[in-house]
C-alpha positions as CSV (number, residue, x, y, z in Angstrom):
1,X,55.3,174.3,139.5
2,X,55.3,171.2,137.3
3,X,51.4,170.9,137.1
4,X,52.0,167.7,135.2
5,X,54.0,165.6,137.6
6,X,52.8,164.5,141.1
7,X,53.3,166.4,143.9
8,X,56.3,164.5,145.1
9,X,58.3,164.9,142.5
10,X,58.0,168.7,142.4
11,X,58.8,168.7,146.4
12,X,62.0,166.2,145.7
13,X,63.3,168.5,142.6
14,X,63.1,171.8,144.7
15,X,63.8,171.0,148.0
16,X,67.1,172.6,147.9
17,X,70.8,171.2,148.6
18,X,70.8,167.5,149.7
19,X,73.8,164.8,150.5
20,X,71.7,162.0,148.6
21,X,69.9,161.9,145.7
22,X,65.9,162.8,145.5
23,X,63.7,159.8,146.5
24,X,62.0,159.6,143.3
25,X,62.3,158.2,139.6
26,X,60.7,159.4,136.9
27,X,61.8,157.1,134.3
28,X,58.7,154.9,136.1
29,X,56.7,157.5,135.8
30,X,53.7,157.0,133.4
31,X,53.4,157.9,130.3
32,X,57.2,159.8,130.7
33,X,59.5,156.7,130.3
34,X,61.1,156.7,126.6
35,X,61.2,153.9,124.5
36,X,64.6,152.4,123.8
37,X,66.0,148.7,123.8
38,X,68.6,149.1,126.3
39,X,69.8,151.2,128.7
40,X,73.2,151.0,130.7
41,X,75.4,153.5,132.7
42,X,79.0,154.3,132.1
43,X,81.3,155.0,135.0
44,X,85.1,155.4,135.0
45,X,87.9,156.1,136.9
46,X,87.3,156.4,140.4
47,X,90.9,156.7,141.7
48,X,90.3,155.1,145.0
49,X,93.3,155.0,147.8
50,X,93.0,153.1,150.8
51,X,90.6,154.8,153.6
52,X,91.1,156.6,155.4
53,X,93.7,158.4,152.7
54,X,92.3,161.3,150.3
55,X,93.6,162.7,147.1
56,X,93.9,166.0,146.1
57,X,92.1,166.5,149.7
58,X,88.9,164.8,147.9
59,X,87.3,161.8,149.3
60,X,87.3,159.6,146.4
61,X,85.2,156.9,147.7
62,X,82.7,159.4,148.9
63,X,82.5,160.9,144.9
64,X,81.5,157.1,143.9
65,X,79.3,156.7,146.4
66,X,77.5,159.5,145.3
67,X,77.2,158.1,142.1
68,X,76.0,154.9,143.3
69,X,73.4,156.6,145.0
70,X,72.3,158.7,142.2
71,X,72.0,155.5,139.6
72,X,70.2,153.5,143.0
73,X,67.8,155.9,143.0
74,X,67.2,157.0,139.0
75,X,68.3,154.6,137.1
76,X,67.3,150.9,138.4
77,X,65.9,150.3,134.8
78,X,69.7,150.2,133.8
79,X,70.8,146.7,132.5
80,X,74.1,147.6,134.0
81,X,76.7,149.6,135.2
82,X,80.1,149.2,132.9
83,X,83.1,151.0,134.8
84,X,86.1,151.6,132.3
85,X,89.7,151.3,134.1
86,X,91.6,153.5,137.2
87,X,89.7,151.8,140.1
88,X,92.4,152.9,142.2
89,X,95.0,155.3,142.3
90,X,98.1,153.4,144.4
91,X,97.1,149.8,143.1
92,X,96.2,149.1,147.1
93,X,94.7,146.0,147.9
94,X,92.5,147.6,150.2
95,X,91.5,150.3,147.7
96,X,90.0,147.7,145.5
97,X,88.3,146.0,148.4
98,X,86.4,149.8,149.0
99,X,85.6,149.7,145.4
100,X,83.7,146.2,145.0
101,X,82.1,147.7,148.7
102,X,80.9,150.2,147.3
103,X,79.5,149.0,143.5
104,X,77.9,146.2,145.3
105,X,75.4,148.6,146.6
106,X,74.2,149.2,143.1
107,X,70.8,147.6,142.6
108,X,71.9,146.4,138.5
109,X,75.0,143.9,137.8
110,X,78.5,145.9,137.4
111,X,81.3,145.2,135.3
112,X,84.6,147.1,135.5
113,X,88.1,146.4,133.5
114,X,91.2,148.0,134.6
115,X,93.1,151.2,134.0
116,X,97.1,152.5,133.9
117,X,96.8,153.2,137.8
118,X,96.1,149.6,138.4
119,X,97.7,146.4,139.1
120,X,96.4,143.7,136.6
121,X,96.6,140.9,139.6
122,X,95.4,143.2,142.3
123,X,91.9,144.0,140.2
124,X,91.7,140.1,139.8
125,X,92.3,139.3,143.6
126,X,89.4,141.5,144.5
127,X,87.5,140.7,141.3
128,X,87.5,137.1,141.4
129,X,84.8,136.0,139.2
130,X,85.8,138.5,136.1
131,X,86.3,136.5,133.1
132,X,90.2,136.6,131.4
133,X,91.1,135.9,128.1
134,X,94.3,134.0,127.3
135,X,97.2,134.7,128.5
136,X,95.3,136.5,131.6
137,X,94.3,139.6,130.1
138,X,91.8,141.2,131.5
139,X,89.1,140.7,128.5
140,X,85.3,139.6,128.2
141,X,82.5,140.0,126.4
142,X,78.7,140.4,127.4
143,X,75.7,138.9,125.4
144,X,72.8,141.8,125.1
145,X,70.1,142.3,124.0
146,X,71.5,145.3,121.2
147,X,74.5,143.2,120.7
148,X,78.0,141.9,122.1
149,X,79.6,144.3,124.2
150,X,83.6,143.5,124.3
151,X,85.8,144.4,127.3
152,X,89.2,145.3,126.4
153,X,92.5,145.4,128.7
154,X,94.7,148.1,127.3
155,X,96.7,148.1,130.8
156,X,100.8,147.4,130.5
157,X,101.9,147.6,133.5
158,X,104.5,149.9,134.8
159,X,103.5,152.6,131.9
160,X,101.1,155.7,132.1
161,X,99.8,154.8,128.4
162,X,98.1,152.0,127.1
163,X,98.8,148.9,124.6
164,X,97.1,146.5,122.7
165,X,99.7,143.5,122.4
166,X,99.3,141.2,119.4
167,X,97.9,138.5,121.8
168,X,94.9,141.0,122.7
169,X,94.3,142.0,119.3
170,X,93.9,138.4,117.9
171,X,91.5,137.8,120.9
172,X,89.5,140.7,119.4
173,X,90.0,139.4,116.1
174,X,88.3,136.5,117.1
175,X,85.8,138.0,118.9
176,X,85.1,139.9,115.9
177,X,84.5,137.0,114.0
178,X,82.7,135.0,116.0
179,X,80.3,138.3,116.3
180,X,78.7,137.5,112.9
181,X,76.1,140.1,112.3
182,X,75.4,141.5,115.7
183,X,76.0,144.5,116.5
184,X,79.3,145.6,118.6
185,X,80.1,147.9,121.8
186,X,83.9,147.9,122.7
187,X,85.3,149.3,125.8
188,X,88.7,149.8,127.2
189,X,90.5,152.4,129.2
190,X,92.8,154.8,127.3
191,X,92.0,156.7,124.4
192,X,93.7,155.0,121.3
193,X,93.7,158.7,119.3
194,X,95.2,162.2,119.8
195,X,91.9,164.3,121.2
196,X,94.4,167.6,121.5
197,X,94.8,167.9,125.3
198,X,99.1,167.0,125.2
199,X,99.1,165.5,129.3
200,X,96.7,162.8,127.8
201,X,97.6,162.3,124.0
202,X,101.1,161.0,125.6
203,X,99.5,159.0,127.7
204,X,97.3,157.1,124.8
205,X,97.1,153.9,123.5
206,X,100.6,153.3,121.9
207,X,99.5,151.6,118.9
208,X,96.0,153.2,118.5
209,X,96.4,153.1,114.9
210,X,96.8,149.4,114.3
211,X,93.9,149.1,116.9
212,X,92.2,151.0,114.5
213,X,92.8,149.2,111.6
214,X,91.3,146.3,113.0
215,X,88.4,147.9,114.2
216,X,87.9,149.7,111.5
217,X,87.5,146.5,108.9
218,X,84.5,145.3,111.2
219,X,81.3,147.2,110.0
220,X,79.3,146.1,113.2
221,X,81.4,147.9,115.6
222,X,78.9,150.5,116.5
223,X,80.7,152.7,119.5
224,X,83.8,152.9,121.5
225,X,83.5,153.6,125.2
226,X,86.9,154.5,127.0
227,X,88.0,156.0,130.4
228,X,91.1,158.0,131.0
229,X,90.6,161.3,130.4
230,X,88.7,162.6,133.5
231,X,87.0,164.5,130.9
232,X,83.4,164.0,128.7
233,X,84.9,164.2,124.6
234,X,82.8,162.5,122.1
235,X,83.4,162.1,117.9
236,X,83.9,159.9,115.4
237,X,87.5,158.2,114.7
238,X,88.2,156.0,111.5
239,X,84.2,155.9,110.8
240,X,83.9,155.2,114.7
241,X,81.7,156.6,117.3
242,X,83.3,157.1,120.7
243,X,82.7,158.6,124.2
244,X,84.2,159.2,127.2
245,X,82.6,160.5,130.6
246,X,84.2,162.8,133.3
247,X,85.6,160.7,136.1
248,X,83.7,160.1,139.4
249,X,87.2,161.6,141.1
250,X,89.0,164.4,139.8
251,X,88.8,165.6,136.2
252,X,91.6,167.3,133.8
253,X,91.9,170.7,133.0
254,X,90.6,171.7,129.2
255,X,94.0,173.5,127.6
256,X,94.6,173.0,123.9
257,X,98.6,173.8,124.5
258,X,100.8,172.0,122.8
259,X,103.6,171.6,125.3
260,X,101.2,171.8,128.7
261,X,101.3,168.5,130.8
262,X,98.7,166.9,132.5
263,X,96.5,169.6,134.7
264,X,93.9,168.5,136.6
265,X,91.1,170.1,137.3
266,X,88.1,170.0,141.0
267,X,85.0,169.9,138.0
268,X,82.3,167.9,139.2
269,X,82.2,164.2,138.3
270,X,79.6,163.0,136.1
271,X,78.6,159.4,135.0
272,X,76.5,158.8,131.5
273,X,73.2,157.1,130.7
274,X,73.3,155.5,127.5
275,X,70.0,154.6,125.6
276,X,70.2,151.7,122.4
277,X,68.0,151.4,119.7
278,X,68.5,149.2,116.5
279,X,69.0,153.0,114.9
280,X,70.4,155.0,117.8
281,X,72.9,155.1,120.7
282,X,71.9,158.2,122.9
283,X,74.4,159.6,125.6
284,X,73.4,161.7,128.0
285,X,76.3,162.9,130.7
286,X,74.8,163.6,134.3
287,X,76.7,165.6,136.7
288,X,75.0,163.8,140.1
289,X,76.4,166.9,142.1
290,X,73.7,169.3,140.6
291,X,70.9,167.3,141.0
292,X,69.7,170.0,143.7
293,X,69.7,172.7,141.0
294,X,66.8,171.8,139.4
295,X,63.9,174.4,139.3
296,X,60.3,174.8,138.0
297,X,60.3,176.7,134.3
298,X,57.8,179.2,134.5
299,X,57.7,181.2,131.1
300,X,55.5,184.0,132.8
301,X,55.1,187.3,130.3
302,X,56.7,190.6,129.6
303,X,56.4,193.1,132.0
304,X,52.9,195.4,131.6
305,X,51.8,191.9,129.3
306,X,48.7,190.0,130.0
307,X,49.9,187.0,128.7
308,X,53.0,185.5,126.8
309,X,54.1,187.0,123.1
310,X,51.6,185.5,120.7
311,X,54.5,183.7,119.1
312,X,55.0,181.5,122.4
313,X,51.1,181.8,123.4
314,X,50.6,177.8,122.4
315,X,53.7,177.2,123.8
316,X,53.3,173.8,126.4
């Protein structure tokens, strides 16, 4: 058993299967809470229809709200909770009513843009105090303390991919600029590169390479977050870091075809913690369904042994 951790964290981590997270947090634990400037948690594409509908006979709202009550209960030390496009599947009004219902229980602030499968107006009915650029896209930016983080509406409407219009890109521009030396953290839905899964390279941004060239000129831009492809895939693009998480609903099947379409997939959903230093940005993906799996690692020895092989006998 854990000897080093108190006795109700070992009885929350091994209590077997459980509807709701364990009642404990040991990132305020002493002495086991790492150093790092920030800390936030990215969520995307929740796919919510209006109750009491399902999809793919899964309860959508019930996969977020499992999420919600992982982060409640782990990560309350998060600065916030950024949520990258697809609130809702149909573009319901009511769908995007359950949504703000069910963020609002998190315990941080949350900020969300939208994705293909939503209706620009819709997202700002129900999100009423989200900031808009000109022209009414869907675009903010957040002052942190590890830099400007900028919010990016790749949404045109009526189409399964994304685009950048030359209206959003000088807003960037001049977000860019106006950025000076501090660092920046961009965010949008779809994936302005080719990853090599065909159902969601068509989809992509449409003009991912003149995003890219304007991204690319701007030394600061540290990482690119983006929903969309209901599956975890990080890199580099054009000097770039990127990420994206599995989706709290359903994810996509991994197939490298060439001509396969979109396949999706009943995978667990996940959310990421992400941890900023002035040297570091540290992702770690969480599948929140397995949280009941964890056990106690006990090395023990090889059978007829006394003790461990001498090469592991100083082994913590």
């Amino acid at each position: 058993m854990f000897p080093e951790l108190p006795t109700r964290v070992q009885s929350a981590f091994l209590s077997g299967p459980r509807t709701r997270p364990p009642s404990f947090r040991l990132d305020l634990l002493p002495g086991l809470r790492p150093s790092w400037a920030m800390k936030f948690i990215h969520l995307t594409d929740s796919h919510l229809v209006a109750p009491p509908q399902q999809l793919f006979e899964m309860d959508m709202a019930e996969r977020l709200r499992a999420a919600v009550s992982s982060i409640s209960v782990h990560h309350q030390d998060a600065a916030f909770c950024i949520f990258t496009g697809d609130v809702t599947h149909w573009g319901e009004a009511t769908a995007f009513i359950e949504f703000r219902n069910i963020m609002n229980a998190l315990p941080v602030p949350w900020y969300a843009i939208p994705g293909n499968h939503d209706l620009r107006q819709a997202f700002l009915d129900a999100f009423p105090d989200t900031p808009t650029g000109h022209d009414e896209f869907v675009q903010y930016g957040l002052d942190t303390p590890v830099g400007r983080f900028l919010m990016l509406d790749s949404l045109d409407e009526g189409q399964a991919g994304g685009v950048f219009c030359n209206q959003r890109m000088d807003w960037l521009q001049g977000e860019l600029d106006n950025a000076g030396d501090a660092d920046v953290f961009l965010f949008m839905h779809h994936a302005p590169m080719d990853v090599g899964i065909n159902g969601v390279d068509r989809i992509r941004l449409s003009n991912g390479e003149a995003f890219g060239d304007l991204i690319s000129n701007c030394p600061n831009v540290r990482h690119l977050f983006f929903g969309h492809l209901h599956r975890a895939c990080h890199g580099s693009w054009r000097g770039i870091p990127f990420s994206t998480v599995k989706a709290t609903a359903h994810q996509l099947a991994l197939t490298f075809d060439p001509e396969a379409p979109i396949i999706s997939s009943r995978e667990d959903p996940n959310y990421a913690i992400v941890c900023i230093n002035d040297d570091s940005v540290i992702i770690h993906d969480h599948c929140y369904f397995d949280e009941h799996k964890a056990f106690s690692y006990d090395r023990g020895a090889p059978e007829g042994s006394e003790g461990p092989p001498l090469h592991q006998a100083d082994w913590d």
